[in-house]
N, CA, C and O atoms as a GROMACS GRO file, in nm:
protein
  432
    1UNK      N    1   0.085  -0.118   0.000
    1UNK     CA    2   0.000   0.000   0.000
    1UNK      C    3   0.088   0.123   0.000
    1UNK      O    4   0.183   0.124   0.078
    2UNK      N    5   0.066   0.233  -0.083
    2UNK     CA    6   0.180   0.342  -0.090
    2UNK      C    7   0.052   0.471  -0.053
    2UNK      O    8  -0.060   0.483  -0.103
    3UNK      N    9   0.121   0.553   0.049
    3UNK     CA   10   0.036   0.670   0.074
    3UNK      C   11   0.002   0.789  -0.067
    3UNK      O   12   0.061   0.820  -0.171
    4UNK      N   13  -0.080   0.815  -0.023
    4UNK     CA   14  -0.188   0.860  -0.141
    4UNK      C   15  -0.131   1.012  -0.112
    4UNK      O   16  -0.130   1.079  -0.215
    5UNK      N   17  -0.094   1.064  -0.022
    5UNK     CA   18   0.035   1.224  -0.011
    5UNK      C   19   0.123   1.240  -0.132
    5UNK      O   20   0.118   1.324  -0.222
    6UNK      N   21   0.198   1.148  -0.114
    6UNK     CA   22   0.343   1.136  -0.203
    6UNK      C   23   0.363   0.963  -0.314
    6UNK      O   24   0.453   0.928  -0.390
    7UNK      N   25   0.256   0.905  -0.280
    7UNK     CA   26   0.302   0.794  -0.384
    7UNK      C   27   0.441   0.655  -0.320
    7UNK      O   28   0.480   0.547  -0.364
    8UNK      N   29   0.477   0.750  -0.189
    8UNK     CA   30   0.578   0.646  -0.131
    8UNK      C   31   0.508   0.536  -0.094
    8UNK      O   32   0.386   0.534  -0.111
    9UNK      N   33   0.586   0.413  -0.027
    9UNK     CA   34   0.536   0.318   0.077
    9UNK      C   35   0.544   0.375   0.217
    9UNK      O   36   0.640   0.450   0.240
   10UNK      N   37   0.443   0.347   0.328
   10UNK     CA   38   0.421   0.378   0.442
   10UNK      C   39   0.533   0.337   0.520
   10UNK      O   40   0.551   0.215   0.520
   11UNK      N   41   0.601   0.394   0.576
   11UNK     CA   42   0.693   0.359   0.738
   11UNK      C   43   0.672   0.219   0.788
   11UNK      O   44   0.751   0.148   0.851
   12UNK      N   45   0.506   0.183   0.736
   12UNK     CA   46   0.501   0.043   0.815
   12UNK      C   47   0.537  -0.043   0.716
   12UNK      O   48   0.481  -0.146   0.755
   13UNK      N   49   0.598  -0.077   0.602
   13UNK     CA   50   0.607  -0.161   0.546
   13UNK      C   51   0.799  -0.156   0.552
   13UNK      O   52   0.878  -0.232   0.496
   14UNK      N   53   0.813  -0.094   0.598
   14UNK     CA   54   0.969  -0.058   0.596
   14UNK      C   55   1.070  -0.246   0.600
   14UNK      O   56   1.054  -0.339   0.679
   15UNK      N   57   1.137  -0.239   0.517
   15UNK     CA   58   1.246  -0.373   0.561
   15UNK      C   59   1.377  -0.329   0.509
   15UNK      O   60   1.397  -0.258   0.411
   16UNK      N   61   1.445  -0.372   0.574
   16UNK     CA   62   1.571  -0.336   0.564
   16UNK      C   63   1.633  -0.448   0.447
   16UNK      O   64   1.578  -0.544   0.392
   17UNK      N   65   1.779  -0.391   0.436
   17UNK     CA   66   1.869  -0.457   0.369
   17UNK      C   67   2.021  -0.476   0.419
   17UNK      O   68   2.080  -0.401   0.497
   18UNK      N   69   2.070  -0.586   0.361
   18UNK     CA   70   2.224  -0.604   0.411
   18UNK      C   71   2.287  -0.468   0.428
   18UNK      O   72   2.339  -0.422   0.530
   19UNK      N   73   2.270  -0.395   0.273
   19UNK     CA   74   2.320  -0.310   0.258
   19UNK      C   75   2.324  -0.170   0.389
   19UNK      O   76   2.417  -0.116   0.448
   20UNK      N   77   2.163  -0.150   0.393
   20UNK     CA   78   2.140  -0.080   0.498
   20UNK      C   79   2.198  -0.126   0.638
   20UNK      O   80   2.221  -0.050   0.732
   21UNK      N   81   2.212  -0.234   0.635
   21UNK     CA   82   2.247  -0.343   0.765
   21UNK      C   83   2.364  -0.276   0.835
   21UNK      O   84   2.356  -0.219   0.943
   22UNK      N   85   2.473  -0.289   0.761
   22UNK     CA   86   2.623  -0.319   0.708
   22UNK      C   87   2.639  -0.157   0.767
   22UNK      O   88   2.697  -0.125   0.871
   23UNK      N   89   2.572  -0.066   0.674
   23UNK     CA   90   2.602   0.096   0.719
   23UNK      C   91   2.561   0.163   0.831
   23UNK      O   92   2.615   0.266   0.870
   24UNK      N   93   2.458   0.104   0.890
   24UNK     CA   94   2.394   0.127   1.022
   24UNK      C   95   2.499   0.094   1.104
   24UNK      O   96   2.564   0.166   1.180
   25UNK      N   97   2.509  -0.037   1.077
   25UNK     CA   98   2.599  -0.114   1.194
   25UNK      C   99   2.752  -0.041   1.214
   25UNK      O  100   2.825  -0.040   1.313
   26UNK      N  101   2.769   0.017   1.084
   26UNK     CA  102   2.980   0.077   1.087
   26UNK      C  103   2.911   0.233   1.095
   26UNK      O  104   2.989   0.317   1.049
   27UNK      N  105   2.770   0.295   1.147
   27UNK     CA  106   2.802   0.429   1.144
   27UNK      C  107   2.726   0.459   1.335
   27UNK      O  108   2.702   0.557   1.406
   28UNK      N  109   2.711   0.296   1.346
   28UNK     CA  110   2.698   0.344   1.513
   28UNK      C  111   2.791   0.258   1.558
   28UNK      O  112   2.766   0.232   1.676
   29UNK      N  113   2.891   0.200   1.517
   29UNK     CA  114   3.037   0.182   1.547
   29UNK      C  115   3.093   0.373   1.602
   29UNK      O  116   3.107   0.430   1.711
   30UNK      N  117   3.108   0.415   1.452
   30UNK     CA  118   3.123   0.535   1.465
   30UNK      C  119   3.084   0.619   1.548
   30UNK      O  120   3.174   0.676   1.611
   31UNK      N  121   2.969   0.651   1.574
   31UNK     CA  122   2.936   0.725   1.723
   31UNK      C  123   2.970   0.674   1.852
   31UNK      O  124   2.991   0.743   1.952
   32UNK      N  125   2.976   0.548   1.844
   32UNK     CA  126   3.010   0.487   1.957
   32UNK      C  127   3.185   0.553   1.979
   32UNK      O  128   3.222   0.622   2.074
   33UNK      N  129   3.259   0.513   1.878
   33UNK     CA  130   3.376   0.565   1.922
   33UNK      C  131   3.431   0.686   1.831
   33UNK      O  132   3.534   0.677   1.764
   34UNK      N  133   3.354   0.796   1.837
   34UNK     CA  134   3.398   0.862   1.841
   34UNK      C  135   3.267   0.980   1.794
   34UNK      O  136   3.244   1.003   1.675
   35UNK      N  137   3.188   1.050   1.911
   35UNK     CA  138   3.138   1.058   1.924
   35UNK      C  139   3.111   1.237   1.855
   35UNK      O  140   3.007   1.300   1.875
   36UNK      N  141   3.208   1.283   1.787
   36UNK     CA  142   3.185   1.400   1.721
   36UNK      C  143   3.209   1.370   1.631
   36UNK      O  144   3.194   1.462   1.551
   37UNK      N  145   3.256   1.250   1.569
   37UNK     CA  146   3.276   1.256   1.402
   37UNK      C  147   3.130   1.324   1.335
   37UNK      O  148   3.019   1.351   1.382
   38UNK      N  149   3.185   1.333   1.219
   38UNK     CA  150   3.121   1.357   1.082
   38UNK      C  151   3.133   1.276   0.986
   38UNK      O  152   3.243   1.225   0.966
   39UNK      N  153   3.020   1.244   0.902
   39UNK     CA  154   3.051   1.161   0.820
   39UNK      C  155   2.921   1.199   0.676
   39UNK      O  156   2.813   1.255   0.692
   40UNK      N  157   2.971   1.156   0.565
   40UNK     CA  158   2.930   1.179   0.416
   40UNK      C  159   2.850   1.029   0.358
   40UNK      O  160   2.888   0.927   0.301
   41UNK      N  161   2.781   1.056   0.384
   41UNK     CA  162   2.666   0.919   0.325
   41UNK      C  163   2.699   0.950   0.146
   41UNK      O  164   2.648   1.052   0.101
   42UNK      N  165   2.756   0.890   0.078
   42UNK     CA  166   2.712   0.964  -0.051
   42UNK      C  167   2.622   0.800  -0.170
   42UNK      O  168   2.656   0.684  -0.145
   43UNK      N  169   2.550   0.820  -0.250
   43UNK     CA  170   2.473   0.703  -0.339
   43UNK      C  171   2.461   0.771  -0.452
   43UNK      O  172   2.457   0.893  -0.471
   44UNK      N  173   2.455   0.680  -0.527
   44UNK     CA  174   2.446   0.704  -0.694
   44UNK      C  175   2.296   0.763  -0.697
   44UNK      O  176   2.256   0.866  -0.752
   45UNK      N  177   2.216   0.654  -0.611
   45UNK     CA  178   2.073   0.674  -0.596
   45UNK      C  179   1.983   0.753  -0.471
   45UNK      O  180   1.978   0.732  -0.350
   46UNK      N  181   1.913   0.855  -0.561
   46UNK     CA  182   1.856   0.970  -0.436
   46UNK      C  183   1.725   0.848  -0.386
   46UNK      O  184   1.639   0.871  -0.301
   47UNK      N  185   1.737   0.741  -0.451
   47UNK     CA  186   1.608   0.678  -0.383
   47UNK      C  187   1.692   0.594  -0.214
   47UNK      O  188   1.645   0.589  -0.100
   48UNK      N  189   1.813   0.545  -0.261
   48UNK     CA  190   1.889   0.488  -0.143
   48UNK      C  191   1.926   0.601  -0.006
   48UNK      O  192   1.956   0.578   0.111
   49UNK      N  193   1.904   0.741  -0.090
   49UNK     CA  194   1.894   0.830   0.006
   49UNK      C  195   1.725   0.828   0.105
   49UNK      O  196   1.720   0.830   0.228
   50UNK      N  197   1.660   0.825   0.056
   50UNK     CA  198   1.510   0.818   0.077
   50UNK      C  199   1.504   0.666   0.194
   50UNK      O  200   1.463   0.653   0.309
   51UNK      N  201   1.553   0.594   0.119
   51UNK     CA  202   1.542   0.479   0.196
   51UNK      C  203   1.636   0.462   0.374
   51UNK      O  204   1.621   0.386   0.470
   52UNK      N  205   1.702   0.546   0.351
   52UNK     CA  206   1.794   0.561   0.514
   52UNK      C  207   1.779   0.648   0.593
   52UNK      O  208   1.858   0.674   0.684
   53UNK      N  209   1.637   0.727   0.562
   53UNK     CA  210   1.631   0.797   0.649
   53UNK      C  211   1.539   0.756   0.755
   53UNK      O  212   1.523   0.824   0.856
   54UNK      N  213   1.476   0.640   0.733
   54UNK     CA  214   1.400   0.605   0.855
   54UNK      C  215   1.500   0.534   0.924
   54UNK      O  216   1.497   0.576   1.039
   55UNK      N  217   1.618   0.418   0.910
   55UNK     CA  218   1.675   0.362   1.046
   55UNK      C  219   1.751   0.465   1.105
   55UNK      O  220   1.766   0.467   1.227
   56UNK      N  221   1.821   0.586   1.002
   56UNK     CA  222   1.871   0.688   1.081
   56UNK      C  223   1.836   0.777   1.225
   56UNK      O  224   1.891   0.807   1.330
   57UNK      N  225   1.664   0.801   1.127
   57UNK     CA  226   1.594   0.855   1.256
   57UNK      C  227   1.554   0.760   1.393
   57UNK      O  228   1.534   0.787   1.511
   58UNK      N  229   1.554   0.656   1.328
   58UNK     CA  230   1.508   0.562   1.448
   58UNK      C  231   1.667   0.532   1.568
   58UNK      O  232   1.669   0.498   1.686
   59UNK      N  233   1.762   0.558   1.486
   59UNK     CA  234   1.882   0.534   1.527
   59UNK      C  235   1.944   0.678   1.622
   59UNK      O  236   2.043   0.697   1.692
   60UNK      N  237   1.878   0.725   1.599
   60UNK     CA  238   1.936   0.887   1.664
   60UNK      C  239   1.975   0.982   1.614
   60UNK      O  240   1.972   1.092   1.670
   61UNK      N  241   2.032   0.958   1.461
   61UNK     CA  242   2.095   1.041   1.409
   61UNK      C  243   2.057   1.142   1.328
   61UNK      O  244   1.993   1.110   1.227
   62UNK      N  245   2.083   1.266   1.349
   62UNK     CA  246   2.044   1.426   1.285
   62UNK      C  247   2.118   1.356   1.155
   62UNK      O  248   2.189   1.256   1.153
   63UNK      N  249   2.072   1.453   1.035
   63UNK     CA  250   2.178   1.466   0.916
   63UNK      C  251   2.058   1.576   0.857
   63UNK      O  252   1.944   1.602   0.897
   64UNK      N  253   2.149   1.630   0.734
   64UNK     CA  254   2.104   1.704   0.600
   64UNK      C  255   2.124   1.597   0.452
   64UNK      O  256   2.166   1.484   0.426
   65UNK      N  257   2.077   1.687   0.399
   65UNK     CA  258   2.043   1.566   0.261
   65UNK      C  259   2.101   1.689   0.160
   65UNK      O  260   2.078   1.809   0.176
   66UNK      N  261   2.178   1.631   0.056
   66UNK     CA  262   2.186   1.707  -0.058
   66UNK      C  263   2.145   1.648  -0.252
   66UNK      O  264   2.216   1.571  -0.318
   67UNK      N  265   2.055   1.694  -0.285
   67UNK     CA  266   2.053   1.620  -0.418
   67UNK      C  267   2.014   1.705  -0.498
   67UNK      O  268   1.999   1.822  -0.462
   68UNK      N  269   1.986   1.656  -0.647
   68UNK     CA  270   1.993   1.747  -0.750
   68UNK      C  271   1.870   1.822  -0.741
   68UNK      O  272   1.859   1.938  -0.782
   69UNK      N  273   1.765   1.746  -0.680
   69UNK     CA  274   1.630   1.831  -0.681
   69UNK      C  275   1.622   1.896  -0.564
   69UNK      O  276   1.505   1.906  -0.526
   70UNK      N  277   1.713   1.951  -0.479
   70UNK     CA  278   1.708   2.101  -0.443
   70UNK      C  279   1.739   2.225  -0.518
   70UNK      O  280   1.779   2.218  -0.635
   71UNK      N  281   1.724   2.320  -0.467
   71UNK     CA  282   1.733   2.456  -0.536
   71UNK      C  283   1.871   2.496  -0.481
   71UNK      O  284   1.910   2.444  -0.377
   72UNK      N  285   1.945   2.584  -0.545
   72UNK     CA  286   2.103   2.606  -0.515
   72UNK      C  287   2.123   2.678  -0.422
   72UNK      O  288   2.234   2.681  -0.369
   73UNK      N  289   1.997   2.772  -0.370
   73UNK     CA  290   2.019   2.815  -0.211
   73UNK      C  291   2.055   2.672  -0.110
   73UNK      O  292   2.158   2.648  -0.048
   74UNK      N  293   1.914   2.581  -0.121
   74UNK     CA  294   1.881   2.509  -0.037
   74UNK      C  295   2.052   2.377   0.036
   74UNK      O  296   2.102   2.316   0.131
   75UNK      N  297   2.063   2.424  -0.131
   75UNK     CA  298   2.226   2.283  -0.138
   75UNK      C  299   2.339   2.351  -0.058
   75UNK      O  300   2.429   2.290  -0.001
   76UNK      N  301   2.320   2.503  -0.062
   76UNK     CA  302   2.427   2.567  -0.002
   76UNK      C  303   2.389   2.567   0.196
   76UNK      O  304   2.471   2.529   0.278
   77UNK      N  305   2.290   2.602   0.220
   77UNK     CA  306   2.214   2.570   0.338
   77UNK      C  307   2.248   2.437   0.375
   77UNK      O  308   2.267   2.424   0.496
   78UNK      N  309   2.257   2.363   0.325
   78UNK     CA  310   2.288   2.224   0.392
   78UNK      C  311   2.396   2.170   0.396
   78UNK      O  312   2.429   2.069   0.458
   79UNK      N  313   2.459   2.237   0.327
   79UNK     CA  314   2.649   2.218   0.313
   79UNK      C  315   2.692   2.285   0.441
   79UNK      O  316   2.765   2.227   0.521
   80UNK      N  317   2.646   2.409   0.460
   80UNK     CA  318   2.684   2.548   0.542
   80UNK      C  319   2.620   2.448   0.698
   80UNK      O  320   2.700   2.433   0.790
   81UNK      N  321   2.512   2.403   0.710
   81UNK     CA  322   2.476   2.308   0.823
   81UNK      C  323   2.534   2.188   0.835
   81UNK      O  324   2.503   2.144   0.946
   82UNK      N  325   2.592   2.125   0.787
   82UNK     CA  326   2.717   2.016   0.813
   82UNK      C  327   2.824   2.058   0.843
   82UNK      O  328   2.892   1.978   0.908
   83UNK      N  329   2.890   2.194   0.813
   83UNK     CA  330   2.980   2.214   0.798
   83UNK      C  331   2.990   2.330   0.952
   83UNK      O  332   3.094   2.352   1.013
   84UNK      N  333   2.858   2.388   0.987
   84UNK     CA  334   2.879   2.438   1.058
   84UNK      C  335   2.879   2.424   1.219
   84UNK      O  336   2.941   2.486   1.305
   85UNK      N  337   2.747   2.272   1.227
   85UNK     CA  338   2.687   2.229   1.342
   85UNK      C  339   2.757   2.124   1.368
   85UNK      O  340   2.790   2.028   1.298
   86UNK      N  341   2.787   2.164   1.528
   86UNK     CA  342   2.799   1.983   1.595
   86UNK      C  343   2.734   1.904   1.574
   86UNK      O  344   2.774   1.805   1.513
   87UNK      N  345   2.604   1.916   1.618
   87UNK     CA  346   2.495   1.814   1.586
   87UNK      C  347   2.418   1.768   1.494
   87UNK      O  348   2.312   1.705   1.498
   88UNK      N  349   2.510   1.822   1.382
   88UNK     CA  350   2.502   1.759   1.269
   88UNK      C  351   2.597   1.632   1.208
   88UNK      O  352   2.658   1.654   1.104
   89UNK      N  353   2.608   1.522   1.261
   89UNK     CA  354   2.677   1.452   1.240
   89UNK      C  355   2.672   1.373   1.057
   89UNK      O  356   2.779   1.329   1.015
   90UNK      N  357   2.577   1.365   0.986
   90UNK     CA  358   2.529   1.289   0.836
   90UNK      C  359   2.500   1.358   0.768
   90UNK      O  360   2.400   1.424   0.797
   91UNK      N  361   2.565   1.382   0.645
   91UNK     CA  362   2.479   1.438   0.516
   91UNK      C  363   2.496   1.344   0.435
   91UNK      O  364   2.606   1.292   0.416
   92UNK      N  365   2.393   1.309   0.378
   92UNK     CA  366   2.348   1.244   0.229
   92UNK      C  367   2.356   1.318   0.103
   92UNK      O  368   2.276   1.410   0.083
   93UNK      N  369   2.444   1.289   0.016
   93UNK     CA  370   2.428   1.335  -0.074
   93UNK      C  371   2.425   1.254  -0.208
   93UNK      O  372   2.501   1.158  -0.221
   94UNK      N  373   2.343   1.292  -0.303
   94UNK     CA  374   2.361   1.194  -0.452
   94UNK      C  375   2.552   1.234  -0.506
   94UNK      O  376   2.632   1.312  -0.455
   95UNK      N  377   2.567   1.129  -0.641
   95UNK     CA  378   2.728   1.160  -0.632
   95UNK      C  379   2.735   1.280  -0.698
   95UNK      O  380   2.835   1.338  -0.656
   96UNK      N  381   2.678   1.347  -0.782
   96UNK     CA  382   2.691   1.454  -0.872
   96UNK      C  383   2.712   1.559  -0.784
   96UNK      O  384   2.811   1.630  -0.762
   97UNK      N  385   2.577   1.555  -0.729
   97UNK     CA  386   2.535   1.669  -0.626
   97UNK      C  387   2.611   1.705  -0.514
   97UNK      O  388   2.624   1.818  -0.466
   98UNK      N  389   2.674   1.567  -0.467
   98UNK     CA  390   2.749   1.611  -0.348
   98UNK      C  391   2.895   1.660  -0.404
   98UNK      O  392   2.945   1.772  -0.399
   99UNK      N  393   2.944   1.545  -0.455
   99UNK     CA  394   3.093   1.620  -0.522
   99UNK      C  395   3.121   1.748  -0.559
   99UNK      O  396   3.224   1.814  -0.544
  100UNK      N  397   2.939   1.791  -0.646
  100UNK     CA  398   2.989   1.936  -0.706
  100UNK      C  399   3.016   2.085  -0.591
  100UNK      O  400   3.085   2.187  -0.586
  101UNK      N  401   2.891   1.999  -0.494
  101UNK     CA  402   2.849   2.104  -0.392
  101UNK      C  403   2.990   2.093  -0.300
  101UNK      O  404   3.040   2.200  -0.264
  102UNK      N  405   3.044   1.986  -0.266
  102UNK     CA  406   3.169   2.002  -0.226
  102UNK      C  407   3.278   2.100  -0.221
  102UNK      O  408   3.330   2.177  -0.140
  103UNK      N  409   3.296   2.046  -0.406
  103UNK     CA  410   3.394   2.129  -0.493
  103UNK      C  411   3.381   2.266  -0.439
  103UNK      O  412   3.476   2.321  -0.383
  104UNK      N  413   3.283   2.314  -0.452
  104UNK     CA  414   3.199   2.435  -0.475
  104UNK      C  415   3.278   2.532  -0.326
  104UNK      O  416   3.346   2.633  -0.307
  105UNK      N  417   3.211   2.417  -0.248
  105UNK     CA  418   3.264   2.507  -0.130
  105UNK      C  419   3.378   2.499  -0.030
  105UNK      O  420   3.411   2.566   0.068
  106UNK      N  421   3.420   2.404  -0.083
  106UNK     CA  422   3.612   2.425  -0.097
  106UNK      C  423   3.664   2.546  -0.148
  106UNK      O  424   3.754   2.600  -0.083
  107UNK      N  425   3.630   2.590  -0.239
  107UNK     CA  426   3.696   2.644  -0.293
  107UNK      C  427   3.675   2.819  -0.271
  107UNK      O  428   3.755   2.911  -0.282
  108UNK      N  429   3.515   2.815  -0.230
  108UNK     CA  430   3.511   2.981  -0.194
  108UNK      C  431   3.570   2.989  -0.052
  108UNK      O  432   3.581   3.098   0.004
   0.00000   0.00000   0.00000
């Protein structure tokens, strides 16, 4: 059944994957030891982005998201909030999007 809002599947049908498994498991390694890191989620696919944000939230973890279908304020806003907040430990980004937005602000 996919909600009739957005066309997604509901929260309750949620199942995980190895994949998801595997990254959960080495990114609360990570908090565990070492409890201010930062870290760069990056996927080819903005849908694999979509898909991690529920064990994230269920897991504790704040992040920002960056992909092509934001607006170029919004990408800079969320670069500028990883970059600026403690408690921002995750950003997601697609590979285009994040690399460029990277680039981008390396360099100013």
């Amino acid at each position: 059944e996919r909600d009739s809002s957005n066309g997604k599947k509901s929260d309750q049908e949620w199942i995980s994957s190895s994949k998801i498994n595997a990254l959960m498991h080495a990114l609360i390694e990570l908090r565990r030891d070492n409890p201010t890191a930062k870290c760069l989620i990056v996927s080819q696919f903005t849908t694999f982005l979509s898909l991690i944000e529920n064990p994230l939230k269920e897991s504790g973890f704040t992040f920002t998201r960056l992909d092509g279908s934001m607006a170029q304020k919004k990408r800079v806003e969320a670069i500028q909030c990883f970059q600026s907040r403690l408690g921002i430990p995750l950003q997601k980004n697609s590979v285009s999007t994040g690399v460029t937005g990277w680039v981008r602000s390396m360099m100013w």
